[in-house]
C-alpha positions as CSV (number, residue, x, y, z in Angstrom):
1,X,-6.5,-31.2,-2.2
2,X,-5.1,-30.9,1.2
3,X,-2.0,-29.0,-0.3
4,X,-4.3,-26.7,-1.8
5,X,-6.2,-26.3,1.8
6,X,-2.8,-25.7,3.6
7,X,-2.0,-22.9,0.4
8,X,-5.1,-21.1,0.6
9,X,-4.7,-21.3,4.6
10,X,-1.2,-19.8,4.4
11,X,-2.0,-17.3,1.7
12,X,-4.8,-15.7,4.0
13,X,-2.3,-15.6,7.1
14,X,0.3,-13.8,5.1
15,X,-2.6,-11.1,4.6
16,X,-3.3,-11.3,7.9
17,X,0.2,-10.6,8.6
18,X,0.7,-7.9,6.0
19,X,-2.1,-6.3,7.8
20,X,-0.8,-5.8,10.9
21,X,3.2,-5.4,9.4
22,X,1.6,-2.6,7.0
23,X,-1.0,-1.3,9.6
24,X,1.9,1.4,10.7
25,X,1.5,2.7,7.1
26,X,-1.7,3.6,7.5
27,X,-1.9,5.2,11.1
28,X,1.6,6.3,11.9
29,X,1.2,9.8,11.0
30,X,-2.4,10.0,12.5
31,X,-1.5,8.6,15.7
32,X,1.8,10.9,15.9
33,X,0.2,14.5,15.0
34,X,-2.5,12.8,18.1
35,X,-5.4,13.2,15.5
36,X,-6.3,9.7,17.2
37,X,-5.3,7.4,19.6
38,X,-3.3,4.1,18.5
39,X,-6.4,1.9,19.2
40,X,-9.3,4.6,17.3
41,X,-6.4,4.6,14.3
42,X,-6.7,1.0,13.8
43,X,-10.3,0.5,13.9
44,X,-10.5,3.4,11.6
45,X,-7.7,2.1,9.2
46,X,-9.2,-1.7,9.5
47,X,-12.6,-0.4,8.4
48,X,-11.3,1.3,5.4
49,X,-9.3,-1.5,4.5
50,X,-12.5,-3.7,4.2
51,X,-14.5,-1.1,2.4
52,X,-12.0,-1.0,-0.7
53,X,-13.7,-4.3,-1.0
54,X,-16.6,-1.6,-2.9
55,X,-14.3,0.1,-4.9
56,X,-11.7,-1.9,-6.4
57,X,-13.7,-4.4,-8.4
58,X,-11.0,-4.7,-11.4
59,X,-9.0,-6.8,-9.6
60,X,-6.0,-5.4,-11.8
61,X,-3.0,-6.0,-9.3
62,X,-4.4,-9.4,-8.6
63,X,-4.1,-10.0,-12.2
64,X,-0.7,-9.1,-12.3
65,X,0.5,-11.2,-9.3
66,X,-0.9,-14.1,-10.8
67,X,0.5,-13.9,-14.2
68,X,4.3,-12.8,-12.6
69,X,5.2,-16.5,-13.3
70,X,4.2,-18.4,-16.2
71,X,1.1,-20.5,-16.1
72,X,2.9,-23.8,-17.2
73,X,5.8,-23.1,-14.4
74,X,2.8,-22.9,-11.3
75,X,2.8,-25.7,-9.1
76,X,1.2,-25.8,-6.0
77,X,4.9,-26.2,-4.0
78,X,5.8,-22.8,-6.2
79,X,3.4,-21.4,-4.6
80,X,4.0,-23.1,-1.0
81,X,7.4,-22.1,-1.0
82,X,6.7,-18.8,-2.3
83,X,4.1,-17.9,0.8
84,X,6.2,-19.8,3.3
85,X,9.1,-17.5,2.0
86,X,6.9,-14.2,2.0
87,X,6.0,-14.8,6.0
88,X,9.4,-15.2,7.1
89,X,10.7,-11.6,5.7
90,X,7.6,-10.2,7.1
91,X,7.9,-11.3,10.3
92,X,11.7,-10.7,10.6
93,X,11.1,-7.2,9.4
94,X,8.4,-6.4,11.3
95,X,10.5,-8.0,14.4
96,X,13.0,-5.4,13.9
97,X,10.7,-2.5,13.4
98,X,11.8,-2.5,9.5
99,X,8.9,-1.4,7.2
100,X,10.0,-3.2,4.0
101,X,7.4,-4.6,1.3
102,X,4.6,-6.9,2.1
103,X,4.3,-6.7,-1.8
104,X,7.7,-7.2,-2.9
105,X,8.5,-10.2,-0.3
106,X,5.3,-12.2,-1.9
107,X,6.6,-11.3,-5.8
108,X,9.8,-12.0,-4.9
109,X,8.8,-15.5,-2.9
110,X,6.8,-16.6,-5.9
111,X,9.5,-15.8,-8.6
112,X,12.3,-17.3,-6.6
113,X,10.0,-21.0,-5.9
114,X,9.4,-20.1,-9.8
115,X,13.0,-20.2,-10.9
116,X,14.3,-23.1,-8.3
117,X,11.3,-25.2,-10.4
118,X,11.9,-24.1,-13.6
119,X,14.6,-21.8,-14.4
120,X,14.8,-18.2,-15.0
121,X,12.5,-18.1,-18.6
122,X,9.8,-19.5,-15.7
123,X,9.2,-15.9,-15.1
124,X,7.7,-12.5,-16.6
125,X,10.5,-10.4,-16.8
126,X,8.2,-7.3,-18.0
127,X,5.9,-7.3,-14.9
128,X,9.2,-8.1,-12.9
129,X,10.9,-5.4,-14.5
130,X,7.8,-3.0,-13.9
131,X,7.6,-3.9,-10.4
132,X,11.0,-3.4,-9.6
133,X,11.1,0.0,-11.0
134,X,8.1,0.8,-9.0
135,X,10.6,0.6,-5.5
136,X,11.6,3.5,-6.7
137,X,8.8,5.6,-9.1
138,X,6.2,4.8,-6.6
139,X,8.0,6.8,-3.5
140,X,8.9,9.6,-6.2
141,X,5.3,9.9,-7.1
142,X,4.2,10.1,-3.2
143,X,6.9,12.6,-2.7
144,X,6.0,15.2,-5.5
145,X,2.4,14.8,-4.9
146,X,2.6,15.4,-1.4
147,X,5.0,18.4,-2.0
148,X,2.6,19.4,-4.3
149,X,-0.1,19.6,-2.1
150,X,2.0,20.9,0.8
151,X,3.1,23.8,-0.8
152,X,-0.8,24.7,-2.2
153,X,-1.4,24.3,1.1
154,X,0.2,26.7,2.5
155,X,-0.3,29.4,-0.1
156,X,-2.4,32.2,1.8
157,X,-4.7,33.6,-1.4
158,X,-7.9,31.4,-0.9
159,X,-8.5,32.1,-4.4
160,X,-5.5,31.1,-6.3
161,X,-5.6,28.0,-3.7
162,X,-9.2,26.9,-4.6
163,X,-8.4,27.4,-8.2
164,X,-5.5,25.2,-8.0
165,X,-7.4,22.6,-6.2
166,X,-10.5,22.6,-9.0
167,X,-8.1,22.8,-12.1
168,X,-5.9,19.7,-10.8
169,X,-9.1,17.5,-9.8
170,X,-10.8,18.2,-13.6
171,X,-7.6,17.4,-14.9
172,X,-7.3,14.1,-12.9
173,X,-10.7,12.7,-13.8
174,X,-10.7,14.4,-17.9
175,X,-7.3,12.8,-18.3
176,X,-6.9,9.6,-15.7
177,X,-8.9,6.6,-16.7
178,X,-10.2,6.2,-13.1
179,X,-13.4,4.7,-12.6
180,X,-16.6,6.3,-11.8
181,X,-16.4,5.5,-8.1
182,X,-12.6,6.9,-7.9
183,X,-13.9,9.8,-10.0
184,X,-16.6,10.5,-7.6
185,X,-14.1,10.2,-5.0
186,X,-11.5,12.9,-6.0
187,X,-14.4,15.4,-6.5
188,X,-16.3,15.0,-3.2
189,X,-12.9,14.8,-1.5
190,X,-11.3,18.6,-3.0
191,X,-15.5,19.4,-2.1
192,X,-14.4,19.0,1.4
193,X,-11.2,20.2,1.4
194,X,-12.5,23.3,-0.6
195,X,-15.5,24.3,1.7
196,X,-13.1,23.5,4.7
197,X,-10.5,26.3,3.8
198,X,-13.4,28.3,2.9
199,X,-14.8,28.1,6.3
200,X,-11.3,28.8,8.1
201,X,-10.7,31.5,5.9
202,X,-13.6,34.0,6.7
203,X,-14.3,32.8,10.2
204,X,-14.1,35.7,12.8
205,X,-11.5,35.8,13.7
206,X,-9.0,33.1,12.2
207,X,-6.8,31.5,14.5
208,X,-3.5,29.0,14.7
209,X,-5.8,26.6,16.7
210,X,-8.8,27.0,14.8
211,X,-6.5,26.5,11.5
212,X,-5.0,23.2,13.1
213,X,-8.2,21.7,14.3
214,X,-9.4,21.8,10.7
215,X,-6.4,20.1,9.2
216,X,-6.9,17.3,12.2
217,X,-10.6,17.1,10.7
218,X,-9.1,16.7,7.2
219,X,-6.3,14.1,8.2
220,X,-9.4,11.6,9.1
221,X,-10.4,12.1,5.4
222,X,-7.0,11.5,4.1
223,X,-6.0,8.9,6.3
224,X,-9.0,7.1,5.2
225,X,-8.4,7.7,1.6
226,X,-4.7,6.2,2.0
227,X,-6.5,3.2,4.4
228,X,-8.8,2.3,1.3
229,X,-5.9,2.1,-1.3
230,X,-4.0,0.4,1.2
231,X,-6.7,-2.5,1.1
232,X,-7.4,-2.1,-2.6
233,X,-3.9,-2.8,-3.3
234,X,-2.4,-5.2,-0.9
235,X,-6.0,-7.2,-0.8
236,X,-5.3,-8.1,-3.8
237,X,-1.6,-9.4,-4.2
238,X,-2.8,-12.6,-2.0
239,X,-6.4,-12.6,-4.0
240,X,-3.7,-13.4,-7.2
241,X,-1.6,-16.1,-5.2
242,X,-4.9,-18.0,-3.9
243,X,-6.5,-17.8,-7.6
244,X,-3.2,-19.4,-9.1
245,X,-3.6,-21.9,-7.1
246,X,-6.8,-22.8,-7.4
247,X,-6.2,-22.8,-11.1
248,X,-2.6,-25.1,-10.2
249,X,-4.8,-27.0,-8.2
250,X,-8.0,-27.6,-11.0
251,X,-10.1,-26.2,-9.3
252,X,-10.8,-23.3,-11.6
253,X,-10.1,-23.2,-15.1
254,X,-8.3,-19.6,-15.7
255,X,-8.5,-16.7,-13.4
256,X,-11.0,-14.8,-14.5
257,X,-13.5,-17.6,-12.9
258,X,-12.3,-16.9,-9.4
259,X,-14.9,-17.4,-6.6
260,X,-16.5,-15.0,-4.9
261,X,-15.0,-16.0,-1.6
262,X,-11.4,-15.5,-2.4
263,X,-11.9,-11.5,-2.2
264,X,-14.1,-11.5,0.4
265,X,-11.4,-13.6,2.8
266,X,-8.7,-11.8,2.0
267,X,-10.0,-8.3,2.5
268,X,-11.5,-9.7,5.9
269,X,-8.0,-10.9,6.5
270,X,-6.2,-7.6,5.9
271,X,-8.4,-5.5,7.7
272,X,-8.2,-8.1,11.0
273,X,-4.6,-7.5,10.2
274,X,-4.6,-3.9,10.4
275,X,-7.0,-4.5,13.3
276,X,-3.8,-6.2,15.5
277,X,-1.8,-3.2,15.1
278,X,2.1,-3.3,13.9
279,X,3.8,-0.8,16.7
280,X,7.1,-2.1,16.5
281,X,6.9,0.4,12.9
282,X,4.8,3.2,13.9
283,X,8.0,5.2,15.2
284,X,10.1,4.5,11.9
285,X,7.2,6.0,9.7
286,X,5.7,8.5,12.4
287,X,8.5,9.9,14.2
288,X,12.1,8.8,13.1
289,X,11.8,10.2,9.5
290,X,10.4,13.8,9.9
291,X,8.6,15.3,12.7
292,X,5.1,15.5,11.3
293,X,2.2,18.1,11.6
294,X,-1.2,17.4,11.0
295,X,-1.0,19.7,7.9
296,X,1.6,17.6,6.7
297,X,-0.1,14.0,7.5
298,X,-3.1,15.5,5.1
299,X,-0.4,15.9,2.3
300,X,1.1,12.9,3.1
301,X,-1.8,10.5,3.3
302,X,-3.8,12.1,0.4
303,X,-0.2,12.2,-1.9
304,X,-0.3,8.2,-0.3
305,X,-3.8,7.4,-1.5
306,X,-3.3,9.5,-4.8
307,X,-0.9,6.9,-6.1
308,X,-2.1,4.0,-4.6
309,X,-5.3,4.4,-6.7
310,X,-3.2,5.2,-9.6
311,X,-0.7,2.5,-9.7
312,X,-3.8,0.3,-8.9
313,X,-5.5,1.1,-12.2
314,X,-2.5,0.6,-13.8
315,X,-2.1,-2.8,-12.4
316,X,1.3,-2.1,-10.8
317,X,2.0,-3.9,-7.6
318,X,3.7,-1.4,-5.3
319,X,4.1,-1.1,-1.8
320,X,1.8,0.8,0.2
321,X,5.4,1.0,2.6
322,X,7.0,2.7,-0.5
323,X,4.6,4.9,-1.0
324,X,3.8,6.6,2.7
325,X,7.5,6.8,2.9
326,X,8.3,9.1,-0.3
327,X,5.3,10.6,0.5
328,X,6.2,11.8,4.0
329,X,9.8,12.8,2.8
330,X,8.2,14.8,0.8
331,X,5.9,16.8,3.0
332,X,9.5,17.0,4.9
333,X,11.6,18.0,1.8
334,X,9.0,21.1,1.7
335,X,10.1,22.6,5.0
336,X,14.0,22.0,4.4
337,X,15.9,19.8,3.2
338,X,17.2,18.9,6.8
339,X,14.0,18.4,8.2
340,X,14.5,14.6,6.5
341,X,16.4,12.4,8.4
342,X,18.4,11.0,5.3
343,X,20.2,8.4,7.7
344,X,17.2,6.4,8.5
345,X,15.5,7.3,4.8
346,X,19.1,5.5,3.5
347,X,18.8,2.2,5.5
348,X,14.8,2.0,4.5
349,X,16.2,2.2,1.2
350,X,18.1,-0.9,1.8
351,X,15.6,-3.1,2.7
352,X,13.7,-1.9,-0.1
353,X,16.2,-3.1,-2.7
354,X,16.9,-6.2,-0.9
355,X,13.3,-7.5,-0.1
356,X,13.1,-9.2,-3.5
357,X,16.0,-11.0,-3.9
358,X,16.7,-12.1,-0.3
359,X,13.2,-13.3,-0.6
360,X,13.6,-15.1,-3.6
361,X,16.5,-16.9,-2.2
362,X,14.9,-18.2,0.9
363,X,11.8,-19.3,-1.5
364,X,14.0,-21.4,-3.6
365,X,16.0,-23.0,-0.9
366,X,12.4,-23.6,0.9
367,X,11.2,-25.5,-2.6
368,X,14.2,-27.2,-2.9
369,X,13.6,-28.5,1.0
370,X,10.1,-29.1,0.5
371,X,10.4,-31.1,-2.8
372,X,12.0,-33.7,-0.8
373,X,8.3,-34.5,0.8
374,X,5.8,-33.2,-2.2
C-alpha cells in the first residue's frame, strides 16, 4: 500500500511538472505577439486546462496509456520506474530550455520498466507503433491546418472567406465523430470568428490597427481552445498510469472502475502546473522559431487545438509540444519558406526522436536499481 501511495504521489507530480514544462506551449505565442502578459497567460492557460475536465469525459488517451503495456507485465516498480524515469527527462529538458514530450517521456518510461521486467513481447507494439508515428503526423497535421487557416485568413473577399469558414466547420462535425460538446464548440467558435471579420470588414473606415486588435481579441479564443486540448490530452496520460496502478495494486478491478478522484487530481495538478509557468521554453516556441504575429498565433493555436481534439478522439497520445511546434512552422512556412528557422526546428526534431528511447533506457536501468529494495 505504501508503494502504491508513493506511485500515485509521483504520478501527480510528473503532471504537475508537465504542467509547468508544457505551460510554454500554451502561452508562448500569446505572450510574444503581447496579447497578454506572462502572468494573465498563465492564469488564462491554467484555467482552461482545468475546464477540459467538462469536455473530455471519454477518457480515450487514458485508455491507451494504460493498456501500452500488457496487463500481466504491470507491476507497481514498472510503474515506479517508469514515473521516476519520465521526471528526470522533464526536468533535464525543461532545464535546458528543450520543449521535448511530456507524453513520450512517460510512454517511453513505462515501456522501458516494461521490458527490463518482462522482455520486449511485455509491450503493445500497435499503440507503440501508433504513438511513435504520431512524432511526426501530429506536427504535420498542426502545420497544414494552420497554413490552412493562415492563408483563408488572409484572403481579402469576406464572402469567399466566410464560405470557406462555414463549408469546413459542416464538414468537420457531418464527417468527424466529435462529441456534442466538441461539435458545439467548432460552430460557436467559426460564429465568432465569422461575425468578427464581419465587423472589421464594414467598419468605417477599416484600419491596420483596428484589423490587429481584432486578431488579439481572437488569439484569447484560440489560445484557450489550444489550453483546453492541452489539459484534455496530457490530463489524461497520468489519469492512465495512476489507474494501472491501482488495478497493479488491487485496488480496482479493471480500468473502467477508476475513481472519481483520479481525474479530478490530475487535472488540478496540470493546471497548478501550467499555473508555475515554464519560461526557460517560452523563447524556443515564441520567438526562436518564427517571429510571430497575432494573426498568426490565431492560426497557430486554433490549427494546435484542432488536432489535439482530434488525435484525442482517436485515442492517440501526442504531444501537445509536437503539435504547437508544426503548427507554428506552419503559420511561418505561409509567409516564406525562410521565415522558419530550420536550425533550431532540426535540433527540436532531435529531441523529439530521442525522448522515447533515452527514456526507456533510464526507466530500465532505474527498475533494475530499484528491484534490489522492492
Amino acid at each position: 500500500m505504501t508503494l502504491l501511495i508513493i506511485i500515485i504521489a509521483l504520478a501527480l507530480i510528473f503532471d504537475y511538472i508537465n504542467g509547468f514544462h508544457d505551460a510554454a506551449n500554451s502561452i508562448a505565442t500569446i505572450v510574444s505577439t503581447k496579447v497578454l502578459t506572462p502572468f494573465q497567460a498563465v492564469l488564462w492557460a491554467a484555467f482552461f486546462n482545468v475546464i477540459a475536465f467538462f469536455i473530455f469525459k471519454d477518457h480515450n488517451v487514458a485508455n491507451t496509456i494504460a493498456k501500452t503495456v500488457h496487463a500481466e507485465a504491470i507491476t507497481l516498480p514498472v510503474i515506479l520506474a517508469g514515473l521516476i524515469a519520465a521526471i528526470i527527462w522533464n526536468l533535464l529538458t525543461w532545464w535546458f530550455g528543450i520543449p521535448s514530450s511530456s507524453s513520450h517521456t512517460l510512454i517511453g518510461g513505462f515501456a522501458g520498466a516494461a521490458i527490463a521486467h518482462a522482455g520486449l513481447t511485455s509491450i503493445e507494439m500497435e499503440k507503440i507503433t501508433k504513438t511513435l508515428s504520431f512524432i511526426f503526423i501530429a506536427p504535420l497535421m498542426g502545420m497544414v491546418i494552420a497554413a490552412f487557416i493562415s492563408i483563408v485568413t488572409i484572403i481579402h473577399n469576406i464572402w469567399l472567406k466566410l464560405l470557406i469558414i462555414v463549408l469546413t466547420v459542416f464538414l468537420s462535425v457531418t464527417f468527424i465523430p466529435f462529441n456534442e460538446v466538441i461539435k458545439w464548440g467548432l460552430v460557436v467558435t467559426a460564429g465568432i470568428f465569422c461575425v468578427s471579420y464581419l465587423i472589421n470588414h464594414f467598419q468605417d473606415p477599416p484600419s491596420a490597427y483596428k484589423t490587429g486588435n481584432m486578431y488579439k481579441r481572437l488569439q484569447l479564443l484560440s489560445s484557450a481552445a489550444f489550453s483546453i486540448g492541452h489539459g484534455g490530452n496530457d490530463a489524461q496520460k497520468v489519469m492512465g498510469i495512476i489507474a494501472a496502478a491501482l488495478v497493479a495494486g488491487g485496488q480496482i478491478p479493471d480500468l473502467k472502475s477508476m475513481p472519481n478522484w483520479v481525474p479530478i487530481a490530475c487535472y488540478a495538478a496540470i493546471g497548478l502546473g501550467t499555473l508555475s509557468g515554464g519560461w526557460r521554453i517560452v523563447k524556443t516556441m515564441g520567438t526562436r522559431i518564427t517571429k510571430v504575429t497575432p494573426l498568426e498565433g490565431v492560426s497557430a493555436e486554433t490549427a494546435g487545438a484542432i488536432t489535439l481534439f482530434m488525435t484525442e478522439k482517436l485515442g492517440i497520445p501526442v504531444s501537445t509540444t509536437h503539435t504547437i511546434t508544426g503548427s507554428i512552422i506552419g503559420v511561418g512556412a505561409t509567409k516564406r519558406l525562410s521565415a522558419v528557422r530550420w536550425g533550431v526546428t532540426v535540433n527540436l526534431l532531435w529531441a523529439w526522436i530521442l525522448t522515447i528511447p533515452v527514456s526507456a533506457i533510464m526507466a530500465a536501468i532505474i527498475y533494475y536499481i530499484s528491484s534490489l529494495f522492492f
